[in-house]
Backbone as JSON Lines, residues from 0, in Angstrom:
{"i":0,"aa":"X","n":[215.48,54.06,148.49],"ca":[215.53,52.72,149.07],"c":[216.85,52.44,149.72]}
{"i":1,"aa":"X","n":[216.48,51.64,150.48],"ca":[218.24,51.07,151.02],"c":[218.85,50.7,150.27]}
{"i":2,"aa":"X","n":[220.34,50.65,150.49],"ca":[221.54,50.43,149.78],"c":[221.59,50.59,148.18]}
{"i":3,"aa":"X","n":[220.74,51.9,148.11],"ca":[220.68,51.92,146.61],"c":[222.39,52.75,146.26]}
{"i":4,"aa":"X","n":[223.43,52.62,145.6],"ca":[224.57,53.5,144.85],"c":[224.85,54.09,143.83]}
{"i":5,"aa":"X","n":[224.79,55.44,143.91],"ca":[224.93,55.54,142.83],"c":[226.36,55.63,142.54]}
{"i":6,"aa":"X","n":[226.25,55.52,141.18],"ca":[227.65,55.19,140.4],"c":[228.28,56.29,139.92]}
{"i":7,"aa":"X","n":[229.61,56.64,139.17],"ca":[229.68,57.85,138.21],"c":[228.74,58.05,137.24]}
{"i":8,"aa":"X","n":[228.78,59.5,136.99],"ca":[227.85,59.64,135.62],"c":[226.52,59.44,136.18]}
{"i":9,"aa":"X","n":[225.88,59.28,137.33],"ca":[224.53,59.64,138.08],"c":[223.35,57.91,137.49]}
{"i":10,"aa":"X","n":[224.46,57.22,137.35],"ca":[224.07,55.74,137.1],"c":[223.45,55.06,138.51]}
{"i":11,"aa":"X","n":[222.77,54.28,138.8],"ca":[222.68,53.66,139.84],"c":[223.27,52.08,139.24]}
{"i":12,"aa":"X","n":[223.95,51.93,140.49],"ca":[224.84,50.68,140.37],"c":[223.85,49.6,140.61]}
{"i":13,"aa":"X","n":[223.33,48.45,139.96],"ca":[222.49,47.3,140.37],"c":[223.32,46.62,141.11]}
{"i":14,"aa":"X","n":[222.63,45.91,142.36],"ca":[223.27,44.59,143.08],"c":[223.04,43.49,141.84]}
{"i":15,"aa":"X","n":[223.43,42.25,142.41],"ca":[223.12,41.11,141.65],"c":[221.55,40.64,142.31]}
{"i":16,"aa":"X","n":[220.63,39.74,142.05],"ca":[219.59,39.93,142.03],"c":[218.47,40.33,141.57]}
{"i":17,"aa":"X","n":[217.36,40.45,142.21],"ca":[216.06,41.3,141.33],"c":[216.14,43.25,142.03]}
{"i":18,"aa":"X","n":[215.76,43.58,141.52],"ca":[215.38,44.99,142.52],"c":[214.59,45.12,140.97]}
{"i":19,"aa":"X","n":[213.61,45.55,141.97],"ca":[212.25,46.78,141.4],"c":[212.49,47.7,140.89]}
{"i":20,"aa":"X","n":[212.06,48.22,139.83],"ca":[212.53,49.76,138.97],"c":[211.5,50.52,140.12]}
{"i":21,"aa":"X","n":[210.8,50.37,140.53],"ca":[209.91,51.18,141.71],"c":[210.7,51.9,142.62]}
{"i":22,"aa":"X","n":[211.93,50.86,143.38],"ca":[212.72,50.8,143.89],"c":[213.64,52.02,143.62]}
{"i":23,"aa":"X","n":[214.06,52.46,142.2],"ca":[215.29,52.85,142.41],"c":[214.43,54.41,142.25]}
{"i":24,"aa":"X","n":[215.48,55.35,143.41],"ca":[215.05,56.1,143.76],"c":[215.53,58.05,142.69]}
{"i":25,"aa":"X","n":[216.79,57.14,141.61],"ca":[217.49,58.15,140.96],"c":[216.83,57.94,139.61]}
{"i":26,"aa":"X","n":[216.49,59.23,139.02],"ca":[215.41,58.79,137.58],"c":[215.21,59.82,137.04]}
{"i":27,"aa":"X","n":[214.94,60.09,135.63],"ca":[214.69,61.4,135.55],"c":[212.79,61.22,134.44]}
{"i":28,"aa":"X","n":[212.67,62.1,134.55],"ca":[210.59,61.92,134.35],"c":[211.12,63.2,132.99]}
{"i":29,"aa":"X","n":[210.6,62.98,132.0],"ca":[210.4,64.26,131.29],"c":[209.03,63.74,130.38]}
{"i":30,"aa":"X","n":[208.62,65.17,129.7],"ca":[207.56,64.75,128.52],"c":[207.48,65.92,127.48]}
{"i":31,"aa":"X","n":[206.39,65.53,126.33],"ca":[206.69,66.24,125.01],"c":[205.56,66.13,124.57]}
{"i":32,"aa":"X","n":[204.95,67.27,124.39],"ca":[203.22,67.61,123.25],"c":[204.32,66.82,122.32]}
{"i":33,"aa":"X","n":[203.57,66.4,121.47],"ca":[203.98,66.3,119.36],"c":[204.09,67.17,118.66]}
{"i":34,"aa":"X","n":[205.11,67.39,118.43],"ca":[205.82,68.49,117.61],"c":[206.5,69.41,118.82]}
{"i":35,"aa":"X","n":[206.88,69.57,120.13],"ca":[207.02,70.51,120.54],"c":[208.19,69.94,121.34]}
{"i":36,"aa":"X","n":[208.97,71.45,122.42],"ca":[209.94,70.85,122.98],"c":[210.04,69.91,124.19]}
{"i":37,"aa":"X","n":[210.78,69.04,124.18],"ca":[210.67,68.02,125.59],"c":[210.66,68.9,126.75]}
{"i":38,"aa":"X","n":[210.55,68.56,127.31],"ca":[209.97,68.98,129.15],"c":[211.21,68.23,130.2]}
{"i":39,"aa":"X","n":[212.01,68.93,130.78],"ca":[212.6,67.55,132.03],"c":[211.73,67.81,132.96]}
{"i":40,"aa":"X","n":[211.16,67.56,133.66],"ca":[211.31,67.75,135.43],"c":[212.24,67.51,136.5]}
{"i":41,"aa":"X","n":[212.29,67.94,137.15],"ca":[213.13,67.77,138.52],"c":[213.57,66.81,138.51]}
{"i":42,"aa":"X","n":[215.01,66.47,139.16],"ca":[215.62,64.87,139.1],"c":[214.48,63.89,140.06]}
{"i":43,"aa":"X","n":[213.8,62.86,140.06],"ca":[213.53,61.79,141.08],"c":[212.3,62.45,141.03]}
{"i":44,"aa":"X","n":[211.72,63.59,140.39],"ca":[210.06,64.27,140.15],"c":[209.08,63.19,140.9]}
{"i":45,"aa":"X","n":[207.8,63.13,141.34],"ca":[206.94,61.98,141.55],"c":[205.94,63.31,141.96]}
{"i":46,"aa":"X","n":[204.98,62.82,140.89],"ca":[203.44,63.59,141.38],"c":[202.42,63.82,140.79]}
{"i":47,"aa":"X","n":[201.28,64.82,140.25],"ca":[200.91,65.28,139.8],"c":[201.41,66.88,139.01]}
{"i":48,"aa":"X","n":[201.73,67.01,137.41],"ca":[202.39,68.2,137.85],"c":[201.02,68.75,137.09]}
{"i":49,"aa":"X","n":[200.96,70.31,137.49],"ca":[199.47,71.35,137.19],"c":[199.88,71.08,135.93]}
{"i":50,"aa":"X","n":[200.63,71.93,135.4],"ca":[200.89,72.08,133.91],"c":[200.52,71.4,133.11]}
{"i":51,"aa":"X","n":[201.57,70.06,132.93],"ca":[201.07,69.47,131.94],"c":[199.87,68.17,131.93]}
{"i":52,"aa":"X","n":[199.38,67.84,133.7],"ca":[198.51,66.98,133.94],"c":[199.8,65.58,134.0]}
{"i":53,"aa":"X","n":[200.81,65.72,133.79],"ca":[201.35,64.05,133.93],"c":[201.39,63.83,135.47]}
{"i":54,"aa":"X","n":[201.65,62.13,135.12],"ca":[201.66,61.9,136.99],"c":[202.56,60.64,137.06]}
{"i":55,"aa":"X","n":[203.39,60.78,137.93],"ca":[204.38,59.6,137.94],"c":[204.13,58.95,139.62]}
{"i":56,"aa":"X","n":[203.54,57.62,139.62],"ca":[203.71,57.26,140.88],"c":[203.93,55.8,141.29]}
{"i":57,"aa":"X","n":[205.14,55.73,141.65],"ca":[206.08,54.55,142.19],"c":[204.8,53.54,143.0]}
{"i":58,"aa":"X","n":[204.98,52.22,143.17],"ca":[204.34,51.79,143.87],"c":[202.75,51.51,144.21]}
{"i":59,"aa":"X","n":[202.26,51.66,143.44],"ca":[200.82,51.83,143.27],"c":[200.34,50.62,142.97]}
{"i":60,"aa":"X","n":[199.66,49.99,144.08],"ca":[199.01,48.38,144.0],"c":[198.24,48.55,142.46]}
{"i":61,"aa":"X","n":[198.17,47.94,141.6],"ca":[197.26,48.1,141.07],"c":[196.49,46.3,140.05]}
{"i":62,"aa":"X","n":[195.38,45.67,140.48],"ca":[195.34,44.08,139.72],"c":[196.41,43.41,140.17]}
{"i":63,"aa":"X","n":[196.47,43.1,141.93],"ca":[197.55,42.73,142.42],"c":[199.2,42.9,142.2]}
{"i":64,"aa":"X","n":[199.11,43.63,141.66],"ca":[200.53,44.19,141.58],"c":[201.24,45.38,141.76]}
{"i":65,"aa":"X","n":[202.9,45.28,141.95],"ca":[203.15,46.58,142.4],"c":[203.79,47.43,141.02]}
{"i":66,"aa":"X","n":[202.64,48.09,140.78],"ca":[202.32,49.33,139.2],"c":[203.66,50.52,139.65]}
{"i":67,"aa":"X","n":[204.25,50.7,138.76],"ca":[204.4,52.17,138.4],"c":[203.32,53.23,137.9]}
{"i":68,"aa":"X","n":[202.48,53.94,138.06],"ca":[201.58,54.61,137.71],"c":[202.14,55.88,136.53]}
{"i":69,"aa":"X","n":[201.77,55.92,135.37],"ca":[202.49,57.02,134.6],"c":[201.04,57.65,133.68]}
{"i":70,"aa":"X","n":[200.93,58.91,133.61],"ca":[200.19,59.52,132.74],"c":[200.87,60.09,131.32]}
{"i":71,"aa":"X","n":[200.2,60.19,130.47],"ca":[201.12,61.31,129.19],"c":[200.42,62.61,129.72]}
{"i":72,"aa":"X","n":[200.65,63.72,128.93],"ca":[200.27,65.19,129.0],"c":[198.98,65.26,128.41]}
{"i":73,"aa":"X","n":[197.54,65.72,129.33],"ca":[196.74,66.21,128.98],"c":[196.42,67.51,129.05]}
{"i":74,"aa":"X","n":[196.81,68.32,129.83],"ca":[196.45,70.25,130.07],"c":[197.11,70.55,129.08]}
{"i":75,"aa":"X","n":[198.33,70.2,128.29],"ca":[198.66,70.39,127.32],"c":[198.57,69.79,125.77]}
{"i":76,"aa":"X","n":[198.77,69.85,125.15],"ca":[199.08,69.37,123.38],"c":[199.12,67.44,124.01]}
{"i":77,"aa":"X","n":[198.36,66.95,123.38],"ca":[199.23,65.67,123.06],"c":[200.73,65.24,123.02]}
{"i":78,"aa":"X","n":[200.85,64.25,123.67],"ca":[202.33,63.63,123.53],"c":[202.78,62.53,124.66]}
{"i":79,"aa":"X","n":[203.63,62.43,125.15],"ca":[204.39,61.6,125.56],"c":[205.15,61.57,127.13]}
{"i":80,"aa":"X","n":[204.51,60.66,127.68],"ca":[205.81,61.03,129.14],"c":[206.73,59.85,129.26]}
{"i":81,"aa":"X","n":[207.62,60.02,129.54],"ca":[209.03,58.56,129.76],"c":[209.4,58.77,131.21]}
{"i":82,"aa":"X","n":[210.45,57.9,131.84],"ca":[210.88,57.87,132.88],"c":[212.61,57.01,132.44]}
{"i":83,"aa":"X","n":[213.45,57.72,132.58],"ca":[214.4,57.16,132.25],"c":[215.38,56.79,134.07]}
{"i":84,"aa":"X","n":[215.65,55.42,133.52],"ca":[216.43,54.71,135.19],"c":[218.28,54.7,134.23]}
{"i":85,"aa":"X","n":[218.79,55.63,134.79],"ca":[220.06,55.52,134.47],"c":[220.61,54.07,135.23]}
{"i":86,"aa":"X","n":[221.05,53.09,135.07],"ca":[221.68,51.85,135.73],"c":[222.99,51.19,135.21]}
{"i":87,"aa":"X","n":[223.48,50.67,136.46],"ca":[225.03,50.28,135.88],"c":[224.73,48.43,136.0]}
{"i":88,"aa":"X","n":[224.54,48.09,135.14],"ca":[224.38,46.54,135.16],"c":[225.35,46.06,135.96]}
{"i":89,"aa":"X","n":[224.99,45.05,136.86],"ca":[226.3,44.37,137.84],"c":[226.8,43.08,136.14]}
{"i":90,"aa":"X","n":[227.82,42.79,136.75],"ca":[228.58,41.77,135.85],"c":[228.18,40.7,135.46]}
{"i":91,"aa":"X","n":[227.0,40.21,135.86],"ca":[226.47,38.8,136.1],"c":[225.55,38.32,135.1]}
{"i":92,"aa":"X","n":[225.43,37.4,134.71],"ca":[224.2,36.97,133.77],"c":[223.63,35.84,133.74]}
{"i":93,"aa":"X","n":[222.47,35.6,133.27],"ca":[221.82,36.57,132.75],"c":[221.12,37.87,133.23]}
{"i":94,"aa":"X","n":[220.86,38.48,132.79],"ca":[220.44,40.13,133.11],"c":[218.78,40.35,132.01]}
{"i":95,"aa":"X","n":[218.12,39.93,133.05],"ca":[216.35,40.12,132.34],"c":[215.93,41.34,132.92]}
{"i":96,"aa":"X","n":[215.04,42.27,131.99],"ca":[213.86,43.31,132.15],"c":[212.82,42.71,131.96]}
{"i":97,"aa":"X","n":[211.86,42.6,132.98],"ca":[210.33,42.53,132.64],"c":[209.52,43.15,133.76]}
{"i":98,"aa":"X","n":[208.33,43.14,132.71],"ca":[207.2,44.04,133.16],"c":[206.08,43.98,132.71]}
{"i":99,"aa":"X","n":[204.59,43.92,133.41],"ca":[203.49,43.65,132.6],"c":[202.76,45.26,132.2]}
{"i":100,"aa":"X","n":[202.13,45.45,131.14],"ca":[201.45,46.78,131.18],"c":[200.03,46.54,131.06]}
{"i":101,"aa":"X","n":[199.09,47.82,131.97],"ca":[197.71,47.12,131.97],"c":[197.2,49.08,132.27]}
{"i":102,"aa":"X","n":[195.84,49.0,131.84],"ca":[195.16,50.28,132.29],"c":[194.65,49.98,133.43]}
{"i":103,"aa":"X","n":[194.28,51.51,134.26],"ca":[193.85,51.18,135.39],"c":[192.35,50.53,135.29]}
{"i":104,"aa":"X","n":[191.52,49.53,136.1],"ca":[190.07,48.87,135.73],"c":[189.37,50.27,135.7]}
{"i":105,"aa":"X","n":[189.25,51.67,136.41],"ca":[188.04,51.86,136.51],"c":[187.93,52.84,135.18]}
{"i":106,"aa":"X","n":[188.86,52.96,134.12],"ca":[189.05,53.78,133.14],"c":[189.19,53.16,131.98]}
{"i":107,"aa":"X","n":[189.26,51.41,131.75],"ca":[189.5,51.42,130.39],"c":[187.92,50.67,130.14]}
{"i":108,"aa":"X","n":[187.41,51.99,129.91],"ca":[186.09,51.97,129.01],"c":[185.99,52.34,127.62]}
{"i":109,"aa":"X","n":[185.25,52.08,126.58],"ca":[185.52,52.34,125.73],"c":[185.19,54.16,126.07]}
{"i":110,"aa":"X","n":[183.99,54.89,126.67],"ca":[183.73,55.9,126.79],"c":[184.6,56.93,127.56]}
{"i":111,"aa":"X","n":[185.92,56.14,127.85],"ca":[186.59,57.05,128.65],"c":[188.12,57.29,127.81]}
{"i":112,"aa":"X","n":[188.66,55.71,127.88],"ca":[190.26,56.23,127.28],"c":[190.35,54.95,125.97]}
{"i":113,"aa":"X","n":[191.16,55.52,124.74],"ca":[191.28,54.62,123.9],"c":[192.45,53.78,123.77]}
{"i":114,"aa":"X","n":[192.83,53.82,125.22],"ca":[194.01,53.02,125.52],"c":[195.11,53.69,125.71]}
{"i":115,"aa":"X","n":[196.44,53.08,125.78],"ca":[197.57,53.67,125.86],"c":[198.51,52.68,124.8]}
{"i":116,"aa":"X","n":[199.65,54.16,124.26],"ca":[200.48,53.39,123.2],"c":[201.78,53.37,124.14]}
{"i":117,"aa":"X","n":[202.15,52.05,125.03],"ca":[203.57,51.56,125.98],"c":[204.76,51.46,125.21]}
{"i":118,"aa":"X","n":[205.85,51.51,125.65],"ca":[206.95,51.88,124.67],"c":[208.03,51.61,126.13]}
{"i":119,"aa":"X","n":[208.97,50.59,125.53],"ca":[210.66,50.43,126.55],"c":[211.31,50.45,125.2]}
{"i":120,"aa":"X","n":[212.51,51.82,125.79],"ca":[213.85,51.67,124.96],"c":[214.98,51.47,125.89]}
{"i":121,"aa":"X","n":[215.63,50.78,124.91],"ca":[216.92,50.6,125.57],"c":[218.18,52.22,125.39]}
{"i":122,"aa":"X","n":[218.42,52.76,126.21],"ca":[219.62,53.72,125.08],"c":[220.96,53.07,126.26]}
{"i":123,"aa":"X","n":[221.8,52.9,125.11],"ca":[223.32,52.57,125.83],"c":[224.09,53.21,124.66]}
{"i":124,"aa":"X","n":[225.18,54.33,125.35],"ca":[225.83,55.46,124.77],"c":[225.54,55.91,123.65]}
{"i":125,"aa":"X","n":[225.2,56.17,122.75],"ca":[224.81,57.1,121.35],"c":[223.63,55.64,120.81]}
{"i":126,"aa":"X","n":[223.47,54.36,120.99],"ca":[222.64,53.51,120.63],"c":[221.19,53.83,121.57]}
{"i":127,"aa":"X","n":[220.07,53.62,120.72],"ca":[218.95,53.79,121.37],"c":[218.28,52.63,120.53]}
{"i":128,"aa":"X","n":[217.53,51.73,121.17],"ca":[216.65,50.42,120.98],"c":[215.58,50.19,121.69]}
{"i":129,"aa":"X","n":[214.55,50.6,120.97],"ca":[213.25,49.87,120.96],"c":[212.79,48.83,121.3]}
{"i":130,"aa":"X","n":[212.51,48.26,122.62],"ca":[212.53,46.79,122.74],"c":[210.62,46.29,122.94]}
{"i":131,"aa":"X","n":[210.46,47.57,123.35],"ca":[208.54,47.23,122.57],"c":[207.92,48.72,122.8]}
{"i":132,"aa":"X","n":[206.8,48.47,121.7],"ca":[206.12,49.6,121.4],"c":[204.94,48.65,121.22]}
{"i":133,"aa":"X","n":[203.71,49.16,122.05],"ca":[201.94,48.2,122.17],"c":[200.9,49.01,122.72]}
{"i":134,"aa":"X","n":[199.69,49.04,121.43],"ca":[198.86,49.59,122.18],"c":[198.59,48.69,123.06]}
{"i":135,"aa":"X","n":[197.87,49.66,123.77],"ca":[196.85,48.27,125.07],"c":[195.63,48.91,125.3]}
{"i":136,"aa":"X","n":[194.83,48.27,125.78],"ca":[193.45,48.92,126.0],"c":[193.07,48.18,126.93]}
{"i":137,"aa":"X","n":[193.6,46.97,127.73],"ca":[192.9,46.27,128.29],"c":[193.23,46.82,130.16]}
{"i":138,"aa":"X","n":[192.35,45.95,131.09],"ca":[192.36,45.9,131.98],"c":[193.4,44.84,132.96]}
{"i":139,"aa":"X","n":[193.73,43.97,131.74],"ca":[194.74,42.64,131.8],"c":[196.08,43.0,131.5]}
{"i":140,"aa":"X","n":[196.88,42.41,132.65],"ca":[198.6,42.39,132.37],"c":[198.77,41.49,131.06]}
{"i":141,"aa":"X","n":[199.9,42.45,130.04],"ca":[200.15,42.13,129.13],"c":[201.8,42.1,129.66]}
{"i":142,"aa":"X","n":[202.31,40.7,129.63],"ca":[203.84,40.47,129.98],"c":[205.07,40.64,129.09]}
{"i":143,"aa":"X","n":[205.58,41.01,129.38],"ca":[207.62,41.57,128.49],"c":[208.89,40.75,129.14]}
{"i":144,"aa":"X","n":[209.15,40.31,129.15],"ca":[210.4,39.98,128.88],"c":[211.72,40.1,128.03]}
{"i":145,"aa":"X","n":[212.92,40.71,128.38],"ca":[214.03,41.12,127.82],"c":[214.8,40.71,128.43]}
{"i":146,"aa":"X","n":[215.98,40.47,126.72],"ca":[217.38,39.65,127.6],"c":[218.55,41.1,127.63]}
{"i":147,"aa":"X","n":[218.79,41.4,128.8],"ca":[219.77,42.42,128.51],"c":[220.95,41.66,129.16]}
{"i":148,"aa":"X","n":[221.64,40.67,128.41],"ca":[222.82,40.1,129.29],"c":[223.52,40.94,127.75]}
{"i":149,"aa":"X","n":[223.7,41.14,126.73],"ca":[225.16,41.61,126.51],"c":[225.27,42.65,127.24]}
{"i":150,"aa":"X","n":[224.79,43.82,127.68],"ca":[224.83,45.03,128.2],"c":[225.19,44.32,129.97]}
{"i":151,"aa":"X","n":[225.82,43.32,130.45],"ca":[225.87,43.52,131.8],"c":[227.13,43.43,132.17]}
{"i":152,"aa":"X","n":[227.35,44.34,133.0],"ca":[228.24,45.71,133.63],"c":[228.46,47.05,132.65]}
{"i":153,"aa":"X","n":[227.59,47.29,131.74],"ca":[227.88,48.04,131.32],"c":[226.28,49.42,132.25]}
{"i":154,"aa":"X","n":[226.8,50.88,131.63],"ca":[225.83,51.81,132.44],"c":[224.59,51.68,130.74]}
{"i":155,"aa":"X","n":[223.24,51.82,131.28],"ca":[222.5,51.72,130.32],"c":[221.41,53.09,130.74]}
{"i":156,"aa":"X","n":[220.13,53.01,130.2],"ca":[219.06,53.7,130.07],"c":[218.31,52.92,130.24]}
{"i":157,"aa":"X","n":[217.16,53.0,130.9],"ca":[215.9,52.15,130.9],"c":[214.83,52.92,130.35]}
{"i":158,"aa":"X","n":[214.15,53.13,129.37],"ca":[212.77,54.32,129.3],"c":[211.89,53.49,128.88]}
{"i":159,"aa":"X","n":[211.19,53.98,130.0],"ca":[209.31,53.35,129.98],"c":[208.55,54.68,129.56]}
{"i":160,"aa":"X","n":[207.48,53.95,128.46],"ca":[207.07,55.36,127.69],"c":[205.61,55.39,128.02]}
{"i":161,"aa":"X","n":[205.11,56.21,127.55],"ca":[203.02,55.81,127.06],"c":[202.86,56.96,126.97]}
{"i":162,"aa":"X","n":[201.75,56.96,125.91],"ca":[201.7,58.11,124.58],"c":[200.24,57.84,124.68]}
{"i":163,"aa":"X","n":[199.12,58.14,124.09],"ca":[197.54,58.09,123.93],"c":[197.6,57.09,122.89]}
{"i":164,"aa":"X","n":[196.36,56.82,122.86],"ca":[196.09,55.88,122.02],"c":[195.98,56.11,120.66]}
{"i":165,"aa":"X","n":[195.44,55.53,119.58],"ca":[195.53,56.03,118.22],"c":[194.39,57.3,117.66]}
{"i":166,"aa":"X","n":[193.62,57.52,118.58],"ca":[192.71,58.96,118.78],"c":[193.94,60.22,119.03]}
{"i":167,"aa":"X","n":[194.91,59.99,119.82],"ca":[195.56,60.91,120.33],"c":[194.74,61.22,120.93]}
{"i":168,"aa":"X","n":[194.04,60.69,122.0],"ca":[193.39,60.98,123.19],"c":[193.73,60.69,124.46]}
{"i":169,"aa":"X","n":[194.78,61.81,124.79],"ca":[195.31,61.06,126.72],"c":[194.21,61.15,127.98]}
{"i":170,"aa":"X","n":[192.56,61.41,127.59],"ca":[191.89,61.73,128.45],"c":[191.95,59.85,129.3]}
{"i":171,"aa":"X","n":[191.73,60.31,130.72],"ca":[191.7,59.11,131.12],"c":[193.03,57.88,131.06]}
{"i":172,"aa":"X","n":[193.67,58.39,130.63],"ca":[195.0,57.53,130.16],"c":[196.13,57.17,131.66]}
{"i":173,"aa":"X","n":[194.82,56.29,132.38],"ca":[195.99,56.16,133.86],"c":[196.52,54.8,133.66]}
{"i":174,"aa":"X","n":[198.09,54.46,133.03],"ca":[198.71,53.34,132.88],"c":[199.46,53.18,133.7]}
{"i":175,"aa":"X","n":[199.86,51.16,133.61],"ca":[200.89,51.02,134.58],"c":[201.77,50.4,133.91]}
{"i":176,"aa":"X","n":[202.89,49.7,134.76],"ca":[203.51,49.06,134.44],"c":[203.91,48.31,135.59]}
{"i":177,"aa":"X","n":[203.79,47.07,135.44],"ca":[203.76,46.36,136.43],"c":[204.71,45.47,136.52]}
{"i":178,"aa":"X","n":[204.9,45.43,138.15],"ca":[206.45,44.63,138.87],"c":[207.58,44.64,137.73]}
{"i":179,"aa":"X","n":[207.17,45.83,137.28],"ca":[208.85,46.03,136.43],"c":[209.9,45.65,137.42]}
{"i":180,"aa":"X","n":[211.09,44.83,136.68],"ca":[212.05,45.09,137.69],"c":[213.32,44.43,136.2]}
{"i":181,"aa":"X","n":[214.66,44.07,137.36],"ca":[215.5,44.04,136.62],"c":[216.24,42.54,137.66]}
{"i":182,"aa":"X","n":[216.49,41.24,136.59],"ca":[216.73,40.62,137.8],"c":[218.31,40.06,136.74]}
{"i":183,"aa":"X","n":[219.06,39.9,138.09],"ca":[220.59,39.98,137.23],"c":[221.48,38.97,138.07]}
{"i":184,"aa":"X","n":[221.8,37.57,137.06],"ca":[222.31,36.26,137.61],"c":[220.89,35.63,138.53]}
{"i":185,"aa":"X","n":[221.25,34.32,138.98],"ca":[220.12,33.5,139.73],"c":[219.69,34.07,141.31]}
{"i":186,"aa":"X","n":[218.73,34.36,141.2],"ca":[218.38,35.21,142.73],"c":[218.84,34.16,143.41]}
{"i":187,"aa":"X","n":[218.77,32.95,143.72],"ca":[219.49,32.41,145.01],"c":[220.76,32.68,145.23]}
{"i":188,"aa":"X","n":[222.04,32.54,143.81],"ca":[222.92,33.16,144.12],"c":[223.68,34.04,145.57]}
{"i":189,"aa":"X","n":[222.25,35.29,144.29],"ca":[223.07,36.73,144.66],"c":[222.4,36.85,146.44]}
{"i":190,"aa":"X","n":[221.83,36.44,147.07],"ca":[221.37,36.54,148.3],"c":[222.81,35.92,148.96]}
{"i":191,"aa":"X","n":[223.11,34.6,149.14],"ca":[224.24,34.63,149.3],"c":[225.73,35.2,149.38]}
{"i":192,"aa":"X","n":[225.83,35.47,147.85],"ca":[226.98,36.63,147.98],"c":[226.75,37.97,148.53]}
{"i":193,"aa":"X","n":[225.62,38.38,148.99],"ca":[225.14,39.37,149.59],"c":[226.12,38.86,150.88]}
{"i":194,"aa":"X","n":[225.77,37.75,151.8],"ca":[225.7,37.66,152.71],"c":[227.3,37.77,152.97]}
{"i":195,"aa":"X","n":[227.84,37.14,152.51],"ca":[229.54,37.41,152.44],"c":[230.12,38.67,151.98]}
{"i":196,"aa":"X","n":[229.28,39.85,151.35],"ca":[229.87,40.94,150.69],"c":[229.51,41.33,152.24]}
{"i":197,"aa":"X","n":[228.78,41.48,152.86],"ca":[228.45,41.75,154.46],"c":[229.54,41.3,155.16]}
């Protein structure tokens, strides 16, 4: 995306404002059968990969909104895919994460997927925090909200997770996460000081 920076340490620097986790273009995708070793992929990965069946895709309209699309591992073992957004919080606060999570409509049947288990951690330097873990099964945005103002200017972790449901069944398991984003101080603000940092 435009004027995205990255920072030291392969952080992307946030403006003040909202920006889309869709948006940021530096990320790293990995995943993990249960019990076995994690997986990275490629820095900024986006696709279908053969192997393990995961699929990461930015931008994906999905129940009027703009979805992150994420699969867990089916060609392989059960387990887990994340997407971690390295980010450098701008200085400003408050500093909110939210995001709705929903299955895609034409799959959450009971005969197809038994949902997905969604998961955001926070990790900031050797601390890692859990800020939700939910099954879902539905076809309906389920909404999140997080206050991350002590963490702003500091570099953080963002990881968006989803795991199978309590079958450990990832068949069918196409989740989103929706208009995730990260919005930091009062958007009227930061448009302004945009205009003068210009």
């Amino acid at each position: 995306g435009g004027g995205v920076f990255v920072a030291g340490g392969g952080a992307v620097a946030l403006p003040a404002g909202q920006r889309a986790l869709s948006d940021v273009g530096v990320y790293q995708i990995g995943y993990q059968s249960y019990g076995k070793e994690a997986v990275e992929m490629p820095g900024s990965w986006v696709g279908t990969d053969e192997v393990s069946g995961i699929m990461y895709r930015p931008g994906e309209r999905g129940l009027g909104r703009e979805g992150i699309l994420i699969h867990s591992p089916w060609r392989v073992p059960a387990g887990k895919t994340w997407i971690d957004y390295r980010l450098r919080l701008p200085e400003v606060k408050p500093v909110t994460l939210s995001f709705g999570i929903a299955m895609r409509p034409d799959i959450a049947t009971p005969d197809k997927s038994d949902g997905v288990t969604f998961g955001c951690t926070l990790l900031a330097g050797a601390d890692e925090k859990e800020l939700m873990r939910k099954h879902h099964a539905e076809v309906t945005w389920e909404d999140f909200r997080f206050d991350l103002s002590e963490d702003a200017g500091k570099d953080i972790t963002v990881r968006l997770q989803v795991e199978p449901g309590p079958k450990n069944n990832p068949s069918f398991d196409f989740s989103y996460f929706g208009d995730a984003s990260i919005t930091a101080g009062a958007a009227g603000e930061a448009r302004s000081d945009t205009g003068k940092r210009l």
